[in-house]
Every structure is written in C-alpha cells, then in structure tokens.
N, C-alpha and C positions, 0 to 999 in steps of 0.2 A: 700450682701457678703455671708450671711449663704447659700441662695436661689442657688449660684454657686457652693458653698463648696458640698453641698448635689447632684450636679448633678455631679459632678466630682467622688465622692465618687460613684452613681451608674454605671456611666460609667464603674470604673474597676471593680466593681463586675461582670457585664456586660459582660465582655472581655470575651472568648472563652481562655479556656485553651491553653497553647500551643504546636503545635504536642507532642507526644508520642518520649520516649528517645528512643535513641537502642544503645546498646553493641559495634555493628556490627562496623569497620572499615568506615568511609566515602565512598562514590564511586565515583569514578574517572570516566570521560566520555567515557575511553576507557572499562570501568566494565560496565556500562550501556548499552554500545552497544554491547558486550558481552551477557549479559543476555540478552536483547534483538534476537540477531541472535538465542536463544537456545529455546527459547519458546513463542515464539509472535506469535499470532494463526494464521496474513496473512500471516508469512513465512510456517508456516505448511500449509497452502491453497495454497501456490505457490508450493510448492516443490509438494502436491500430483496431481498440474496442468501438471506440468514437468512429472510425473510418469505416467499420462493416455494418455499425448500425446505420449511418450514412446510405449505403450499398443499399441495405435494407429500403431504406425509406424509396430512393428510384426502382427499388423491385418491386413495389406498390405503387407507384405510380404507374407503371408500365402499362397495366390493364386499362388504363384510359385512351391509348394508343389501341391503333388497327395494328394486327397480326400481319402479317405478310410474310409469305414464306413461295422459293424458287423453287421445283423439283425442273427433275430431269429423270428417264429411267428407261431401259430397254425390257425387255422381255420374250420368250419365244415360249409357243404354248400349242397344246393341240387339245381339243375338247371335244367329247361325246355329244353326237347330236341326236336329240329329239323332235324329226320332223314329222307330221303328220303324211300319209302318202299323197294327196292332193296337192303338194307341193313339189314332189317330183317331177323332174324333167319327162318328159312321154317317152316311152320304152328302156328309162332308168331307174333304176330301184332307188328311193332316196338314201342319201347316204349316211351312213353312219358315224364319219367325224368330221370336222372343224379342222384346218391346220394339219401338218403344222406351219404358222405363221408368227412374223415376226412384230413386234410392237414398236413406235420408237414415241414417248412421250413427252411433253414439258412444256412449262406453263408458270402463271402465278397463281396463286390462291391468297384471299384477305378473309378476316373475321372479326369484327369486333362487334361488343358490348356496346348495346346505345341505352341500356338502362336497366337498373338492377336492384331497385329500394335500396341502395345503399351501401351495399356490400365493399363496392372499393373504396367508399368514400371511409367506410371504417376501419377498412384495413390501413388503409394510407395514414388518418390519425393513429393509429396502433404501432405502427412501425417509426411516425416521428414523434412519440411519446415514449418511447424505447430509446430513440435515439437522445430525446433530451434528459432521459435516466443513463444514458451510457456516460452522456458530457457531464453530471453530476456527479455518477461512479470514479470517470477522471480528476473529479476535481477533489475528491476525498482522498482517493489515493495519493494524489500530488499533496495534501494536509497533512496526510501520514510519514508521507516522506520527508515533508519539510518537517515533523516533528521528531524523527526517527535522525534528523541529521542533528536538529536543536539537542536533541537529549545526547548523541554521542559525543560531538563538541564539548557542551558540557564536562561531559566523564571524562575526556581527557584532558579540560583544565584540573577539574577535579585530580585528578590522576597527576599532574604535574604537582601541583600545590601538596599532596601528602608525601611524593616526593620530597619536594623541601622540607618537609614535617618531618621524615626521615634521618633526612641528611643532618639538620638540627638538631635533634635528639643524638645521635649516635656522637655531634661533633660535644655538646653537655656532658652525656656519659666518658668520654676521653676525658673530657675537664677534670671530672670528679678523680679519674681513676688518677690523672694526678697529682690532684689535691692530696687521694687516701694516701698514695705511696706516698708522697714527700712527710705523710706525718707518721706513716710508717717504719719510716727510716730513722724518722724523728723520736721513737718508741713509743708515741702517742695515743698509736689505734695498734691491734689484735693483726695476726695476718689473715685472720677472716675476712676483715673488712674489707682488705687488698679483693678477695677471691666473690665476695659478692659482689662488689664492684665492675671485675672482670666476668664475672659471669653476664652485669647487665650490658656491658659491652656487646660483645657476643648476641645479645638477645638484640640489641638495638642497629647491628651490623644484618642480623637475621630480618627486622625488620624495614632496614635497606633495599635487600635481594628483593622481598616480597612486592614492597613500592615499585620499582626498576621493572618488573613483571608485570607489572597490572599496566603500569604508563605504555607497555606496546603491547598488551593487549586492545588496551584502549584507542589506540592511534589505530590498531588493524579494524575496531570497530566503530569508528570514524570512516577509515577508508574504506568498508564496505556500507556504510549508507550512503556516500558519495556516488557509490557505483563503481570504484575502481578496486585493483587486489588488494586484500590488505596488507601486501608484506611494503606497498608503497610506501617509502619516506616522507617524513609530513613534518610541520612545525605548524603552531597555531598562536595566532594573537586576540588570547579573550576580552571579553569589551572590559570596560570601570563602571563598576557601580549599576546599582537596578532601581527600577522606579520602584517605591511602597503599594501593596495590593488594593485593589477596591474595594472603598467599605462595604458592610452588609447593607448600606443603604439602595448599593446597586445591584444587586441582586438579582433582583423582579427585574430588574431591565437585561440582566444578563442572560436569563433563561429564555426573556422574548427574544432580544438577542441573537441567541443562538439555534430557535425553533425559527426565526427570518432567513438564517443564513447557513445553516450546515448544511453542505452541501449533500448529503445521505437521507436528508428529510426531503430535500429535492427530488432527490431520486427516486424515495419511496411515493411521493404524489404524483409524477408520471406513469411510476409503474400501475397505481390505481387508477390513473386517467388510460393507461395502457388498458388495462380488464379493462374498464367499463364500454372502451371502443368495442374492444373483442365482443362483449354480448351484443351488442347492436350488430354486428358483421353475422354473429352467429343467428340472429332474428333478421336478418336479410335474404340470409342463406337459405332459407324457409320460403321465400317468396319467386313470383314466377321472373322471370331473366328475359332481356327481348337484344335478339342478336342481329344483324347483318350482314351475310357472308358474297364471296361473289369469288371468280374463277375463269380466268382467261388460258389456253395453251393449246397446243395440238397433239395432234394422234395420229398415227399413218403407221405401215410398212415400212415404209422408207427411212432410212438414215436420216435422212433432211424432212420431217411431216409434214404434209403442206395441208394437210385437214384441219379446221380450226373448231376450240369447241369452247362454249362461254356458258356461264350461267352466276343470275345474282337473285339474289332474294332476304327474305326476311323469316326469322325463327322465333318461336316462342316456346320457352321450355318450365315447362311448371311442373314439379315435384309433387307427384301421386303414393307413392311408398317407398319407405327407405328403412322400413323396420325399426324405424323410430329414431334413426344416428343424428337429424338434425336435432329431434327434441333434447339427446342427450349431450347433444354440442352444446348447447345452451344453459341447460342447469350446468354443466362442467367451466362455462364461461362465467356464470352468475357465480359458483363456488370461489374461483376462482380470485373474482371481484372483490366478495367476503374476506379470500383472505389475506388478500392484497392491503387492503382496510386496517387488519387486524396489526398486519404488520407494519401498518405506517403509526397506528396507536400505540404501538409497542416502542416504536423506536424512540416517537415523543418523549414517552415515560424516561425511556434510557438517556438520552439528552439532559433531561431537568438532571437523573441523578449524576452525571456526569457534571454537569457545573457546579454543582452543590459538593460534589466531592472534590472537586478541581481547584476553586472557592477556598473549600477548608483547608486541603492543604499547601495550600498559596499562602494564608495566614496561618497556618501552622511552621511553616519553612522560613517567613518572615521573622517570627517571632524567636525562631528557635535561634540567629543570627545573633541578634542582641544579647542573649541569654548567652552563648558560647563567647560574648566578646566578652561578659562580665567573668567570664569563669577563667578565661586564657588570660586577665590583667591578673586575676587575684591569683592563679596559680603561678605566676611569671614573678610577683612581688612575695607569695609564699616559697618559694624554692629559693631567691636573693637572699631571703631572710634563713633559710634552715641552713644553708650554705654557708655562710657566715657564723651560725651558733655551732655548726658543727666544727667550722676551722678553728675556733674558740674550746671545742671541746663537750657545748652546752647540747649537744644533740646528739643522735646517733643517725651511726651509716643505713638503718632503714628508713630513719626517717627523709633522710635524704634521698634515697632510690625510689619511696612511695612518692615525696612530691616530684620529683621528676618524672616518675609513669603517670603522675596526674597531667603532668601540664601537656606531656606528648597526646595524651587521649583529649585531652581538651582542644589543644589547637587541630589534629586531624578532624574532630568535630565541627571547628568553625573551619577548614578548610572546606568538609563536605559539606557543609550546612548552605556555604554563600554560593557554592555551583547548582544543590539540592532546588536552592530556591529559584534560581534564572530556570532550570526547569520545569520547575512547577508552574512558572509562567507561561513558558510554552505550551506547556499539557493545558491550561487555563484557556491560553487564545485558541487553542484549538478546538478546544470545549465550545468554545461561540462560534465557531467557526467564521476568523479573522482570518485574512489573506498571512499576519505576518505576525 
C-alpha cells in the first residue's frame, strides 16, 4: 500500500504544469481563421506567386511596345590601312595607318515588331493563363490553410474535452478507493481489493499526465497553423452542435460541385490553356517576323559631336535553318499540351474520390456520435448499478474497475467522436471546394 501511495504521489509531481494563463478573450474558429488569412507565411508565398505571374504577364506584353534604347560611348583607335597607290597624295607614299583618333558617340536607337503570325499574341495568353493557374494555386493553398486551422481547432477542443474525461475518471477512481477502504476497515473486502483499486488510481492519475500533454501539444499545433510560435498562449471557445451530413441523395450534385469549384481544377485548365498557347507561339516561331528599326545620334572627334547620323527602315527575317530547334520546339510544346491534359484528367478522378471518401466518413463520424452517446448512458447506469451491488457485497472489485475502464473509454470515444465529426466536415467542404 505505502509502495502505491509513493508512486501516485511521484506521478503528480511528475505531471507537466499546465499551459500558461492568458488575459486574452478565448478564440473563436472564425478568429483563427482570421489571424491566420493575416500572417501565415504560405499565404504570403501564394500572394507573391500571384504577383510574379502578374510581372510575367507585362513581360509579354512588352514586345508590343517599340524598343528604344540611349547609348553614349567614347573610343580611341588606330587601324591599318589598305589604300590602293592612286590615292596617294603626289610625292607621298600612301599611308599605312588610320589614327590614332578619338570617337565620341550617342544617340537613340528604336525597334519594334509590326507583325509576327502570332508569337506575342501567344505568349501573352501563355503567361495570363499562368497567371490565372497562379490565383488558383492561391486559392487552394488558402483551402488548405483554412482546413489545416479547422482540423487543429478541433484537436484542441478534442484535446480539452479528454481532458475532462480524465479528470473524471481519476475523480471515480478516488470515489471507489474510498468506497473499498471504508469496507476494508469494515472487514468486508480482502486488502487486495484496497491495492487494485490503488493501483487503478495510479493508472487513472497516469492517464491525467498524458491528457495535460497532448492538450499543449495541441494548442502549439493550433498555433502553428495560425502562423504564430507555438509556445503562444491560447484559450479557445468551440461552437455547439453541428448540422447532420448530406444524404447520398446529394452526392452526384456534390462531385459536380466540387469539379465547378476546387480551385486546383482551375488551375490544372489554365495550365492546359497555358500548353496550348505555348504550341501556337512555338508554330509562330517558324514563321517569317517583319520589323521596323530607325536610329538617330552623332559621331565626331569631338567631345561635344556635331556630325549627325540617322537611318530608319524595314526588316524582314524568315528562318532558312536552324537544324531543326523550331520543329523540336513544337512537338516538345504539343508533348507538353498531352500532358498537361493528362494531368487535369488525373486530378478529376482524385476529386470525385475525395468526395466520395469525404462523404463516407462524414456519415461514418455522424453515426459513430450516436452510437458512443448509447454506450456512455448505458456504461454511466452499468457502473451506478455495479457500485451499489458491490457496496451491498453482491459484486466484486473487478467488476467494478472493468466497468469503470469501460465507461472512461466510452466517453473519450464520444468526446473524440463529436470533434472527429465537425472535422470531417471540414475535410468534406473542402472536398467541394467551399469558401467555408
């Protein structure tokens, strides 16, 4: 008896303080997802994905714009000359160099594209068909997040409520222990029964510690899908009650649903609207290009040039060989396209099973609810009842410690079961890809 006493008493020394108070107001799941939208570092990673595709998009349009570029440049040179002797001065040998002299140059220079079968017009859909799989890419990650906050929430009501499952059990187990001794004393019961008794203390004190552990584990995994450290202090106020699941009647409407609006199916059809620009751009690429360039600045000796020199015209460049890199731009663009394709088919498929599995266990987690509230009545009216035969004599101290490990496993059951489920919901609306 003392050998129990002594390890019960290390036990709570043992125990892990429990989280840290805070001032602050509880937080509501709509506060969490709030702070979350405001500083979760993959929403900051999504948003500056969105702003480079952006970038992108006026870096295609740019080639619809004239070129224009400033020089300015000196130079000093001397060069071998090749004069014919009929150009020599009379009774001088011609000469043999140029220089050395000094250059001073500058000017504007323009160029632009007046037409090209296409090429920038497909790049530019290319780049804001990128851009609108980027805003897609964001909008899934932000589904993720907001489900990655829904499901930690959860665990830490979950996590509070086994807590009190806990605390309840252990405060039961005391009841009994002294129930046994007073009948102990009584000469009624063995001192074994004293010592299993005290042993499930002990075991129900053990699983105290363990509860108290997981509850800040849970809070620190809370406050990192918030975005903030998890060693932050937190208190949280879960809602009451959850709406019942959708029949299998809505189903078929759930899976259209969800192929309307996940945002990842979005992004996979621009990305294929992305290829299919790209092979147009790359069968442009093949065709001849008609430019117009032109060129204003001066040239002199002089520091200051006072010689002017211009010139504008018109270019036409069509591709004679190239050892074949356009043709193989093209099937690499068409491949491409394939399998861009393949993976917007793919993802479909993943979608349906995702609802389907989302679905089931929505009404698996529903059902399991009900099920755990019939089990925690009848365990709560079987332990009232063995408790009483046993005070009477009419029972034994196991059968008293089995129904009391039953009823502890049953109500941890229905505590996990009713937080299991508001998840399943979440994972469900996410499945459709619902805002909320």
């Amino acid at each position: 008896m003392k050998t129990v006493a002594v390890c019960s008493a290390l036990l709570l020394l043992a125990a892990p303080p429990p989280a840290a108070a805070t001032d602050a107001p509880p937080l509501t799941l709509d506060d969490c997802l709030r702070a979350a939208a405001a500083s979760h570092p993959m929403l900051t990673a999504a948003a500056a994905g969105v702003s480079a595709a952006g970038e992108a998009v006026g870096e295609a349009r740019a080639p619809y714009w004239p070129q224009v570029d400033l020089s300015a440049g000196y130079h000093r040179w001397q060069k071998r000359a090749f004069l014919p002797a009929g150009l020599a001065l009379p009774g001088q040998p011609p000469p043999k160099l140029i220089g050395p002299l000094d250059d001073w140059t500058g000017g504007l220079t323009s160029r632009v594209t007046l037409f090209d079968f296409g090429e920038r017009r497909a790049g530019l859909a290319t780049a804001r068909a990128l851009m609108g799989s980027a805003e897609a890419d964001a909008a899934s990650i932000r589904a993720d997040v907001r489900l990655s906050v829904q499901s930690a929430f959860y665990a830490l009501a979950a996590a509070r409520d086994l807590l009190g499952v806990a605390e309840r059990n252990l405060a039961r187990n005391e009841s009994h222990l002294t129930l046994v001794q007073a009948r102990r004393e009584a000469g009624a019961v063995p001192q074994a029964d004293v010592l299993r008794v005290q042993a499930g203390v002990a075991a129900a004190r053990l699983d105290l510690i363990s509860a108290r552990s997981r509850l800040r584990i849970a809070a620190g995994g809370l406050n990192t899908a918030i975005g903030r450290p998890a060693e932050t202090p937190v208190a949280i106020a879960p809602p009451d009650g959850a709406a019942p699941p959708p029949t299998a009647a809505d189903l078929a409407e759930a899976v259209a649903a969800a192929i309307a609006n996940r945002p990842e199916l979005r992004s996979e059809q621009l990305r294929v609207a992305a290829a299919r620009a790209g092979v147009d751009g790359a069968r442009a690429a093949r065709a001849p290009k008609l430019r117009a360039d032109g060129s204003y600045g001066w040239n002199d000796t002089a520091v200051l040039p006072e010689t002017k020199e211009w010139q504008v015209g018109l270019s036409v460049d069509l591709p004679v060989f190239d050892a074949g890199s356009r043709a193989h731009r093209v099937a690499r663009r068409k491949a491409e396209l394939v399998r861009e394709q393949a993976a917007y088919d793919q993802r479909v498929l993943q979608v349906r099973q995702e609802v389907w599995a989302a679905a089931s266990e929505l009404e698996r987690a529903w059902e399991s609810i009900a099920a755990n509230e019939a089990t925690v009545r009848a365990d709560e009216e079987s332990l009232r009842v063995v408790r009483e035969r046993y005070r009477t004599g009419a029972a034994l101290v196991t059968d008293l410690l089995d129904t009391q490990t039953a009823l502890a496993v049953a109500e941890s059951s229905l505590a996990a079961a009713r937080w299991t489920y508001l998840t399943a919901q979440a994972a469900y609306a996410r499945a459709l890809g619902a805002e909320r």
